[in-house]
Backbone bond lengths (Angstrom), bond angles and torsions (degrees), N, CA, C in turn:
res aa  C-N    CA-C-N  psi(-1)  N-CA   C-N-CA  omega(-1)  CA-C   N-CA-C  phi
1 X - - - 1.439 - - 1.524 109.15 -
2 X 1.346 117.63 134.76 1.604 119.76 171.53 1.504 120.58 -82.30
3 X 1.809 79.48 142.59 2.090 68.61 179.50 1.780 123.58 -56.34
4 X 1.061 113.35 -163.84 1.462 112.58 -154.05 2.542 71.63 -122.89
5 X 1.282 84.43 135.91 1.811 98.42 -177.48 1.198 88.55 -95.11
6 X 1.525 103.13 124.09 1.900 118.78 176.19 1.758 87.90 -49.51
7 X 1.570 89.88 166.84 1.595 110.82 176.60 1.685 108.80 -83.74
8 X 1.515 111.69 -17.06 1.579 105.02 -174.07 1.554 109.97 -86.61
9 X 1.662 105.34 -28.22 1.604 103.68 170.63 1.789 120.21 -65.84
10 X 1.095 102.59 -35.80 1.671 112.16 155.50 1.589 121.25 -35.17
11 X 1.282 101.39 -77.21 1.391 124.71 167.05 1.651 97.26 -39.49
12 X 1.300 124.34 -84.31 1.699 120.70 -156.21 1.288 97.83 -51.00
13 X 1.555 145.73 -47.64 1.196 126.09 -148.65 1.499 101.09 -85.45
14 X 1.584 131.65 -31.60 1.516 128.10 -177.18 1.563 89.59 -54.31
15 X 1.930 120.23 -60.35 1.633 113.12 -170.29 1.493 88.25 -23.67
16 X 1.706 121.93 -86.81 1.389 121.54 -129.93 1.351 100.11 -85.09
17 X 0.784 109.24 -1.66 1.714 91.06 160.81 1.625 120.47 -84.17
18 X 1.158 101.96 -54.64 1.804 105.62 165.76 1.775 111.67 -41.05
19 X 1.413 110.00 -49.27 1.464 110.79 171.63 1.365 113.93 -60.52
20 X 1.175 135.46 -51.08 1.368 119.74 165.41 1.434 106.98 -68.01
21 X 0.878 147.79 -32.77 1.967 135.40 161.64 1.529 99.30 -10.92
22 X 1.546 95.22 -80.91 1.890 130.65 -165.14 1.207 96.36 -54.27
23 X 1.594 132.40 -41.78 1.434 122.51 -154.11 1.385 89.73 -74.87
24 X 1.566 120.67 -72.42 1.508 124.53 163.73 1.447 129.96 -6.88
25 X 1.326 110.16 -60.67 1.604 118.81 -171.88 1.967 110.15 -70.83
26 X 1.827 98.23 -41.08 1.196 95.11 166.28 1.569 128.33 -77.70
27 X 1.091 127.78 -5.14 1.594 140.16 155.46 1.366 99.75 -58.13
28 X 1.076 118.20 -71.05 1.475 124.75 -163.11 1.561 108.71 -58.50
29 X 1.431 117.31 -80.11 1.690 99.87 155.83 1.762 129.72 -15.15
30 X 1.177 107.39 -49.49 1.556 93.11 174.26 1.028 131.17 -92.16
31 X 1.816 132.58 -17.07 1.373 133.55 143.23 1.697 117.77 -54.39
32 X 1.376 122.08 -33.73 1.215 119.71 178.92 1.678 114.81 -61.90
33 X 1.549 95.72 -72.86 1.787 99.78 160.10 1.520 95.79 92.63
34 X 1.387 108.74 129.72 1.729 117.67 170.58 1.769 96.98 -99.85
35 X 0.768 92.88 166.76 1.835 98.11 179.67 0.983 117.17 -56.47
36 X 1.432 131.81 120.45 1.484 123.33 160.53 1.252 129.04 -45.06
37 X 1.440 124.23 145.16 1.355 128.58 -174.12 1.302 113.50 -85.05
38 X 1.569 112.50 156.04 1.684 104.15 -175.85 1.929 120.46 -43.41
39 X 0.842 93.31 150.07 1.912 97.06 165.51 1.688 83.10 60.24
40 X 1.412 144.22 21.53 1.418 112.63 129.41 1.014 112.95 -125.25
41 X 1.514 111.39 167.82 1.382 133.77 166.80 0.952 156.83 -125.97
42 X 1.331 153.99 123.45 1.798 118.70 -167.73 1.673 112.60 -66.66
43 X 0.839 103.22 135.55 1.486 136.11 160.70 1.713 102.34 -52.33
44 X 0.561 143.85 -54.80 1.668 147.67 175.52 1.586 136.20 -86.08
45 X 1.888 86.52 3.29 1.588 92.11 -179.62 1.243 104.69 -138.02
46 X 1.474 122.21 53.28 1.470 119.52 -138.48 1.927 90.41 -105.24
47 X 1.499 113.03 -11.00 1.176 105.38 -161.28 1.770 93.27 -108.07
48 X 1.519 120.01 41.22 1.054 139.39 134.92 1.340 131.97 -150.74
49 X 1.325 91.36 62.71 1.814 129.71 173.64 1.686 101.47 -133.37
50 X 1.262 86.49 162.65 2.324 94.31 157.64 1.187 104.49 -34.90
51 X 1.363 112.40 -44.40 1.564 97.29 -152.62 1.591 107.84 -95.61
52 X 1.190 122.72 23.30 1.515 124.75 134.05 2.067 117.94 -63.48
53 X 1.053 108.69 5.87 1.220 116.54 170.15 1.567 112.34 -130.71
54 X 1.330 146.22 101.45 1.357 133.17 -126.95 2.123 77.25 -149.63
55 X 1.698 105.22 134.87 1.179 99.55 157.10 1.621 101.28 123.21
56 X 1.295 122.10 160.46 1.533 104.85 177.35 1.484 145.16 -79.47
57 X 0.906 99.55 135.94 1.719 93.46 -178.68 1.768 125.85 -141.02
58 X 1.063 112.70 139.59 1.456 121.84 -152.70 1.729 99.81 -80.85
59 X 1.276 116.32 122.03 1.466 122.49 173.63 1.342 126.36 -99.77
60 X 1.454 105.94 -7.72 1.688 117.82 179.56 1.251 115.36 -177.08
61 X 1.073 135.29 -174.86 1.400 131.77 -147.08 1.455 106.97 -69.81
62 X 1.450 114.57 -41.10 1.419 131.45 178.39 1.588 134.65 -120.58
63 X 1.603 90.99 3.83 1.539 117.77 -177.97 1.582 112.46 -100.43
64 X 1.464 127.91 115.22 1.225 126.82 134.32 1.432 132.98 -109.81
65 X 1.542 111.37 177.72 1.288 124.28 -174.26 1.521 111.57 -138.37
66 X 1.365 114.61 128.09 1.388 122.38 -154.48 1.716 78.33 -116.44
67 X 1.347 103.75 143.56 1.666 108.60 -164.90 1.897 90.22 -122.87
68 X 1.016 135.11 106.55 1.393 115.19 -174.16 1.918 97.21 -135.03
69 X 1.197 108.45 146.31 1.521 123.02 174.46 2.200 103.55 -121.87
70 X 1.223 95.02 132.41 1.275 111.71 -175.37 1.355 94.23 -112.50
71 X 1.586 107.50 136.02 1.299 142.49 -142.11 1.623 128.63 -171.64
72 X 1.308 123.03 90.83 1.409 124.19 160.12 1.635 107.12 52.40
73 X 1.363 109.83 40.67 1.630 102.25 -175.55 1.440 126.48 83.29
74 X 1.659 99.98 41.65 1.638 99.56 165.89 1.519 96.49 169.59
75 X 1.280 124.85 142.20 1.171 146.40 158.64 1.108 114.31 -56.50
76 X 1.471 136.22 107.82 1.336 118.14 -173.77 1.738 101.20 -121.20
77 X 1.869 89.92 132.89 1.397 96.35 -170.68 1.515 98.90 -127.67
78 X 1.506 130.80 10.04 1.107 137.81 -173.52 1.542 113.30 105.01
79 X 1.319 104.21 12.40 1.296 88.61 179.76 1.676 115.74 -99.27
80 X 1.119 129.48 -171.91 1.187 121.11 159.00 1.432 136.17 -46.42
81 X 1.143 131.63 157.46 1.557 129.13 -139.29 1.867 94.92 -83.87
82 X 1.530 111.96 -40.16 1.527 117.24 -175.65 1.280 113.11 -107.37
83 X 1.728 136.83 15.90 0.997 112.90 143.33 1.787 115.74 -105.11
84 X 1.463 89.97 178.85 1.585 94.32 -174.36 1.884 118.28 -80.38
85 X 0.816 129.25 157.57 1.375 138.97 176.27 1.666 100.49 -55.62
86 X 1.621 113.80 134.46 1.335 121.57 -162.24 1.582 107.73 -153.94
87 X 1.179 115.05 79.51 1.616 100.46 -177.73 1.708 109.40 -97.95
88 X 1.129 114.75 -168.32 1.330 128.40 175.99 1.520 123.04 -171.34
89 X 1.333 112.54 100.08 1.429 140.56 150.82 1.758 145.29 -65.92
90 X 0.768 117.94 137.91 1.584 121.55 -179.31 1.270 107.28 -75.90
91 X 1.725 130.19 156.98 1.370 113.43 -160.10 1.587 98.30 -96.18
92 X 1.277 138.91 152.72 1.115 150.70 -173.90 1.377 115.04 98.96
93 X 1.096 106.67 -12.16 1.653 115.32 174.48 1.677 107.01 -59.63
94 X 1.634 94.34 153.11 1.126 118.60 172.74 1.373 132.73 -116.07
95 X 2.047 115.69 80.82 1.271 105.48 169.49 1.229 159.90 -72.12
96 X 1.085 128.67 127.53 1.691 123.61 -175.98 1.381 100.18 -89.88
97 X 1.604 118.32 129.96 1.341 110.58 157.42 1.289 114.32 -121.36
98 X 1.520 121.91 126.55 1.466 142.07 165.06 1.071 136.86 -86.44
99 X 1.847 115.33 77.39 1.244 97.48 -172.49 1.912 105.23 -110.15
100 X 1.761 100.54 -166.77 1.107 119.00 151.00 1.376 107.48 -151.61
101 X 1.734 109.22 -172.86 1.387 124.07 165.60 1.049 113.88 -124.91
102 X 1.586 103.70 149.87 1.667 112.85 -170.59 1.821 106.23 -90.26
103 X 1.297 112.89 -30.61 1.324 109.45 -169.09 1.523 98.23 -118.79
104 X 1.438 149.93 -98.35 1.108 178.31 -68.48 1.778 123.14 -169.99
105 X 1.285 129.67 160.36 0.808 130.03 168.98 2.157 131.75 -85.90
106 X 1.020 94.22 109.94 1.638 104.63 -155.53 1.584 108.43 -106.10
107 X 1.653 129.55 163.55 1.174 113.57 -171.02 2.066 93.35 -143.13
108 X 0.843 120.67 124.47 1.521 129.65 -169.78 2.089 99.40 -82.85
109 X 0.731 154.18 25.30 1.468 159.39 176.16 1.706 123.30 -33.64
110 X 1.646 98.63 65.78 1.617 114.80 175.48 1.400 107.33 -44.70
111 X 1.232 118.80 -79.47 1.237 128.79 -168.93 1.707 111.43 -119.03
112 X 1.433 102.09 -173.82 1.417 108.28 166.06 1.550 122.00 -59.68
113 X 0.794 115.68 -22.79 1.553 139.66 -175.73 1.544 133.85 -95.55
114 X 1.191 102.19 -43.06 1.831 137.72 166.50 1.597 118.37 -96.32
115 X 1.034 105.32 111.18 1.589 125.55 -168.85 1.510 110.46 -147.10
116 X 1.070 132.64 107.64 1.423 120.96 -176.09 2.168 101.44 -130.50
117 X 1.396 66.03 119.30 1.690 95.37 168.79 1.604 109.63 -61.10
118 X 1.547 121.57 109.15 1.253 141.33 153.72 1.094 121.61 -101.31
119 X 1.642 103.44 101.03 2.095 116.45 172.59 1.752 99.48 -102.76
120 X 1.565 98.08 151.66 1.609 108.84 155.18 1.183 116.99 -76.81
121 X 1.518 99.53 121.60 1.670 119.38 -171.40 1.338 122.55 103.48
122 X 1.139 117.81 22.04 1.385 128.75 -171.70 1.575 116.72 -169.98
123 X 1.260 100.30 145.71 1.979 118.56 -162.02 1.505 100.97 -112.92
124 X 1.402 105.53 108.98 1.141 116.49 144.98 1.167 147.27 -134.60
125 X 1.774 109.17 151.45 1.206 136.17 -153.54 1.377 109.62 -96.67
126 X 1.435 126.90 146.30 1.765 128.78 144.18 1.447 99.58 -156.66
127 X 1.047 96.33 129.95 2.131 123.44 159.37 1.113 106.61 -87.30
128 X 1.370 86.05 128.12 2.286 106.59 164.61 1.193 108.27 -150.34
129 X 1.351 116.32 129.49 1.447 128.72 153.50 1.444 120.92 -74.06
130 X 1.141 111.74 103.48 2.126 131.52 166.74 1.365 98.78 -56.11
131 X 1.533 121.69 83.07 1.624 127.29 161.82 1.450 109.62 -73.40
132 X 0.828 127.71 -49.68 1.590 133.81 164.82 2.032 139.27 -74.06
133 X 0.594 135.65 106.60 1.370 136.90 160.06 1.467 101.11 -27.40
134 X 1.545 92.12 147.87 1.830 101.68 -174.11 1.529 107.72 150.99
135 X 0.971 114.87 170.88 0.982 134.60 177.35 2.014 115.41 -115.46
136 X 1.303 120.68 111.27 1.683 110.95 -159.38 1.432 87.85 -113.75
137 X 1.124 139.50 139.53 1.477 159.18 -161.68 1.168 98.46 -109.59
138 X 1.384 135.28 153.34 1.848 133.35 164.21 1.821 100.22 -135.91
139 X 0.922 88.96 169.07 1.845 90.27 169.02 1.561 97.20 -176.38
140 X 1.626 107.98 167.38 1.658 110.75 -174.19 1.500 96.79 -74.64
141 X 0.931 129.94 161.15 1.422 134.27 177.97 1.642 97.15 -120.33
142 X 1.358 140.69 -17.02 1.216 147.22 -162.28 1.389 103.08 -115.94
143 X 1.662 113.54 119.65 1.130 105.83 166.97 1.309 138.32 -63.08
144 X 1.512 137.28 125.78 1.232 143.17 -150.96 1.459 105.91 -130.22
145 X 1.099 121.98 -2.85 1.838 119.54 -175.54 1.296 103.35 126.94
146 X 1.544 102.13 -166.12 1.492 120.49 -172.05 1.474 119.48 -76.73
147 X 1.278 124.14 4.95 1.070 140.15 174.50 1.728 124.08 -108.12
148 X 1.418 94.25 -15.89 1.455 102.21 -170.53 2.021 116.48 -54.09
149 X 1.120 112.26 -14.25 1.577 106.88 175.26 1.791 101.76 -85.95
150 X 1.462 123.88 9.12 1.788 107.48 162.33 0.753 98.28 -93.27
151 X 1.542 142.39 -19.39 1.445 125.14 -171.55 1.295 141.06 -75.10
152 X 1.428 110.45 70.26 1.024 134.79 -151.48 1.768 118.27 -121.08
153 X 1.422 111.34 172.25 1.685 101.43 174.12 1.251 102.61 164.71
154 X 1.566 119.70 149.32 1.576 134.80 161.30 1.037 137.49 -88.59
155 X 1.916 132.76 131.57 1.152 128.61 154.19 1.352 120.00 -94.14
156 X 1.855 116.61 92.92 1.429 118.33 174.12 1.366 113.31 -61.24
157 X 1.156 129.68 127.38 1.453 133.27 157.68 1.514 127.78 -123.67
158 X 1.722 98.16 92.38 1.824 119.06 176.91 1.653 119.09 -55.37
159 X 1.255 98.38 154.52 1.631 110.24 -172.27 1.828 90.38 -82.56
């Protein structure tokens, strides 16, 4: 005859089994994935999004869109890994810049005025028209690590 299985070993194994149920079902839910909602994104699948195409590009006669992903100490707009982000526009133009971040929370800081908040998992946008010639400087404004003073880059705007 077999012994008789206490009632608490009963009890613990339904817990862990139900816990692996939940652990399971919630794995599966998040590899499966319902569609992301507008203005987000994954962070880890970015190089089948837009922003597998990173850098500027002209959408209309006087319209561009600067596509940039923020990343571990650098703005990446397609350019090379150690220089800084460098575009160049005609004056009256109108840029859109689209970024995100792949890891961390980052801050794009044109001017005194222009500051745009970059989170992982999320797209953001700002439009400006370059009325003037100049040269507009950006840098992260958000600390990001030991690297955070390269993160840097230019909006040239020619006469």
């Amino acid at each position: 005859m077999r012994p008789a299985v206490a009632p608490w070993k009963i009890a613990a194994a339904i817990v862990i089994g139900l816990s692996i149920t939940v652990t399971a079902a919630l794995l599966s839910i998040w590899f499966i994935r319902t569609p992301l909602q507008p203005g987000v994104i994954d962070p880890l699948r970015l190089n089948s999004t837009e922003f597998r195409d990173r850098g500027l590009f002209q959408t209309g006669p006087t319209d561009y869109t600067l596509r940039i992903v923020a990343k571990e100490w650098v703005f990446d707009a397609g350019q090379r890994r150690d220089e800084p982000v460098r575009v160049v526009i005609p004056v009256g133009s109108t840029l859109t810049i689209v970024a995100t971040s792949m890891d961390t929370t980052h801050a794009l800081g044109i001017d005194a005025d222009t500051t745009l908040v970059i989170t992982a998992g999320r797209i953001t946008r700002h439009t400006q028209t370059y009325s003037t010639p100049g040269s507009y400087p950006f840098v992260c404004t958000t600390y990001c690590g030991p690297g955070h003073p390269q993160m840097t880059g230019t909006i040239v705007v020619t006469p």
